[in-house]
N, C-alpha and C positions, 0 to 999 in steps of 0.2 A: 559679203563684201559690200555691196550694194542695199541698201535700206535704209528710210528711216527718213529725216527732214532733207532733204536736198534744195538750196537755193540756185533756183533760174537767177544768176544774177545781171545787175545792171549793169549797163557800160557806162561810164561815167567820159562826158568830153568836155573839152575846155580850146577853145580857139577854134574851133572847126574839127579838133583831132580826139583820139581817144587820150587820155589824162592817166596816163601808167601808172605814176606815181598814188595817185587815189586810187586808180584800180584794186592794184595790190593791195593797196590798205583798208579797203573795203572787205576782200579775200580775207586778210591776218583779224579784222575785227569778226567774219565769219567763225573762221577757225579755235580762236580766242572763246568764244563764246557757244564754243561745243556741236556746232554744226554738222551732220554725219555725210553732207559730198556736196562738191557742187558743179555747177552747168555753165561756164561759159557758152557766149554765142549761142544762146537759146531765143526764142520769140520776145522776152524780157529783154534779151542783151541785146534789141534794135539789127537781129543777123541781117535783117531784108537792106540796110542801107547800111552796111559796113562793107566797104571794098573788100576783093581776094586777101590782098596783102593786108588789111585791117584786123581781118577775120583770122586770118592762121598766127598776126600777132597779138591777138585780146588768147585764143587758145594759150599760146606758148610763155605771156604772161602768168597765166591762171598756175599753170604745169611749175613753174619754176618757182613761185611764190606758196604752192601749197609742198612743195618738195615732198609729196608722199602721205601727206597725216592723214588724208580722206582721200575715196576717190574721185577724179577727175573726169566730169562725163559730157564730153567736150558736143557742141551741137553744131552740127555739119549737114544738115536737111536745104535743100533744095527742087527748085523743080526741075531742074536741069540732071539727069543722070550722073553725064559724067561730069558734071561739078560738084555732085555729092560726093561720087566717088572720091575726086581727087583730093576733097578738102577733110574726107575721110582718112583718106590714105597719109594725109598730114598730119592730124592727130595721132595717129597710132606712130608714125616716126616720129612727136616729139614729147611721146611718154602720155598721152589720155589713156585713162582707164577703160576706157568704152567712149561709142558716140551715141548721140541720142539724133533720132533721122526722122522730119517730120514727113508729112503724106504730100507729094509734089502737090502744089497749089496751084491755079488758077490754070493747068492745061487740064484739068479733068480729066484722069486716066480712069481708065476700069479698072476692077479689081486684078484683071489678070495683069495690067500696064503695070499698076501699082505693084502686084508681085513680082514682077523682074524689076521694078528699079530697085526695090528690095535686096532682092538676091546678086544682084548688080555687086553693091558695095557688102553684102556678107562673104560674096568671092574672093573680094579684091581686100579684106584685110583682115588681123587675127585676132584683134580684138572682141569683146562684145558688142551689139549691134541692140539700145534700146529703140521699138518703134517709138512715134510721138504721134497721135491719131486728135485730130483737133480740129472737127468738121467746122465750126463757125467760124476758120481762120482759112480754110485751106479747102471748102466747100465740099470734098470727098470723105466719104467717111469708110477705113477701114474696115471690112466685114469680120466678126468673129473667126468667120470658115476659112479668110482668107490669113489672118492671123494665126491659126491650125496650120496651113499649109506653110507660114514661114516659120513657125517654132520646129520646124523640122530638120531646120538648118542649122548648119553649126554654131553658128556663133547669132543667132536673134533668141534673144537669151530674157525680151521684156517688152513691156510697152508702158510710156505715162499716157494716160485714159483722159482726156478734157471733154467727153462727149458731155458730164454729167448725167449720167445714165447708169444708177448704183445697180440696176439687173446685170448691168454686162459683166464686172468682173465677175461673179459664179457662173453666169452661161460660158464664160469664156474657161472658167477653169475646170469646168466639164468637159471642154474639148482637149485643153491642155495640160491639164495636172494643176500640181501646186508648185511645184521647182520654176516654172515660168512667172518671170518677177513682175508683179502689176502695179502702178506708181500711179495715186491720183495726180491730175494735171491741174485740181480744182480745189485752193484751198478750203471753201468750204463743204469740201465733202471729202476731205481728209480722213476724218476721223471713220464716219461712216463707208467708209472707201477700204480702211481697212479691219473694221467687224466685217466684209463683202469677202476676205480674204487678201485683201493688197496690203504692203509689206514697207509706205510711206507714200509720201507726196513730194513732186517736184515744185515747189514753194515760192510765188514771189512775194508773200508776205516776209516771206524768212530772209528777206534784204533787212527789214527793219526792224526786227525782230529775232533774230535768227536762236538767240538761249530759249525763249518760249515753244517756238517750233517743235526745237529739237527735244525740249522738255517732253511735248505732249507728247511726241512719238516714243520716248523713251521710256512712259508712263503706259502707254499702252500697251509695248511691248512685254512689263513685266505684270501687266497684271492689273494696275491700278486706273480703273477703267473712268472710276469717278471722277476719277484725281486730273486724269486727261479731259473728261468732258467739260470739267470744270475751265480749265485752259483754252478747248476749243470756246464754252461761250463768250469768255472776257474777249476772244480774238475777233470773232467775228462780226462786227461793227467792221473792223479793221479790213477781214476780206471782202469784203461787199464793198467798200467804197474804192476798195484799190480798181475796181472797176467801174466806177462811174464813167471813166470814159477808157478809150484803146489804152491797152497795156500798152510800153511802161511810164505812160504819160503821169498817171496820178502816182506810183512808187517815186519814180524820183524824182519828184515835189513834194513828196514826203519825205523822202532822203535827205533834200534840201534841205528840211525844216529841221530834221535831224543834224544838222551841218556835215552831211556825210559827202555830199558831190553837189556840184552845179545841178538845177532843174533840166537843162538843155536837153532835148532830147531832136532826134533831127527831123526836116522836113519828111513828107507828107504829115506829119504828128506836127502838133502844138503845145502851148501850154494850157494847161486846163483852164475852165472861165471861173471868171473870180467866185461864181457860186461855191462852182466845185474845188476851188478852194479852200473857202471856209468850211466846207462839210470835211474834208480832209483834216485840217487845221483842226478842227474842233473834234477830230475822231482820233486825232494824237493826244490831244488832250485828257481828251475823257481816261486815255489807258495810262496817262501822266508820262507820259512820251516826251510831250514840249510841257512848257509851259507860257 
């Protein structure tokens, strides 16, 4: 059910608010264009400065606009327990396929803290439970062992991997098997992410691009190994600059240019400087993105 290109997608705002109407249409141009799931409310989707009520309506958006074609893998991470929980517990009342829960950030738990907020929200609902382990965000980094210890639960059923560290998924699938679903966090190490064993990547390239993504994955899957590599090199120019500064500052300003949503993205973030403008600009270009 789960595999394959999944877009972290953007949240797009317009007046200080979120912009449903492009939301959605953001989603239908996703889907349109063969996309295998996507992530509302992920690190992409600006979760850290969306309100409660913002948050559980960008979910209930995504849920009712994809009416079922993909899954929905709503992102409900916190450092607050029980505000995981509850915005967990939201998703799964209004139809997410799974949530995606990243490592609480900035109170610095130990592995053990970190396994009970875990287990916390695998209690409290019956959906799938993927981790999101993403130490250069959230300063903690998930231990393989302790990963072990929460695939043992019923419903922590995955994790998307942003360590950049291609040893981890086979250490980790000698702990765990191969039925536990590993999702690079890093588009360029997608590809490589799953000759390691992983089974796709959670994507914010795949905002702007979302038919290539899901090509190379789907290319992979059968077989056509060149035929993906090929795809990953024409993309990558494209992942590397989406990070010239904090995510999703440079995606949508690319979006932009794509005339897909407004640049806006909210405080603490900016808009990128005119440098990393033109490098952006000029890395749509080269793929004849803009013109």
């Amino acid at each position: 059910m789960f595999r394959g290109a999944i877009t972290a997608l953007i949240t797009p705002f317009s007046n200080g608010k979120i912009d449903e109407r492009v939301f959605q249409s953001l989603i239908e141009r996703q889907l349109h264009e063969g996309i295998h799931g996507l992530v509302p409310c992920g690190t992409t989707g600006e979760c850290a400065t969306l309100s409660h009520t913002e948050h559980n309506r960008a979910i209930e958006l995504c849920i009712e606009a994809v009416a079922g074609r993909v899954p929905v893998i709503a992102g409900t991470g916190s450092n607050s327990t029980t505000e995981a929980v509850e915005m967990s517990v939201h998703a799964e009342k209004s139809g997410a396929d799974a949530v995606l829960v990243v490592t609480p950030y900035y109170n610095k738990p130990t592995q053990e803290g970190m396994y009970q907020h875990f287990k916390a929200i695998n209690d409290a609902i019956g959906i799938p439970v993927i981790l999101y382990n993403v130490p250069g965000r959230s300063v903690v980094d998930l231990s393989n062992e302790t990963i072990a210890r929460l695939a043992e639960l019923k419903n922590i059923k995955g994790i998307k991997d942003a360590t950049g560290d291609l040893e981890r998924p086979s250490r980790l699938r000698m702990l765990v098997g191969h039925e536990f679903m590993q999702f690079s966090g890093d588009d360029g190490t997608a590809l490589a992410f799953n000759a390691q064993g992983g089974i796709g990547c959670i994507s914010v390239t795949a905002n702007l691009t979302p038919h290539l993504c899901a090509k190379l994955q789907d290319l992979w899957r059968n077989g056509s190994h060149s035929e993906a590599l090929a795809i990953h090199d024409s993309l990558m120019p494209l992942h590397s600059v989406m990070f010239c500064e904090s995510n999703p500052t440079p995606v949508k300003y690319a979006a932009s240019l794509l005339g897909l949503c407004e640049a806006t993205v909210r405080l603490p973030l900016v808009q990128p400087t005119a440098d990393n403008k033109q490098r952006i600009k000029r890395t749509l270009e080269a793929l004849q993105l803009v013109t």
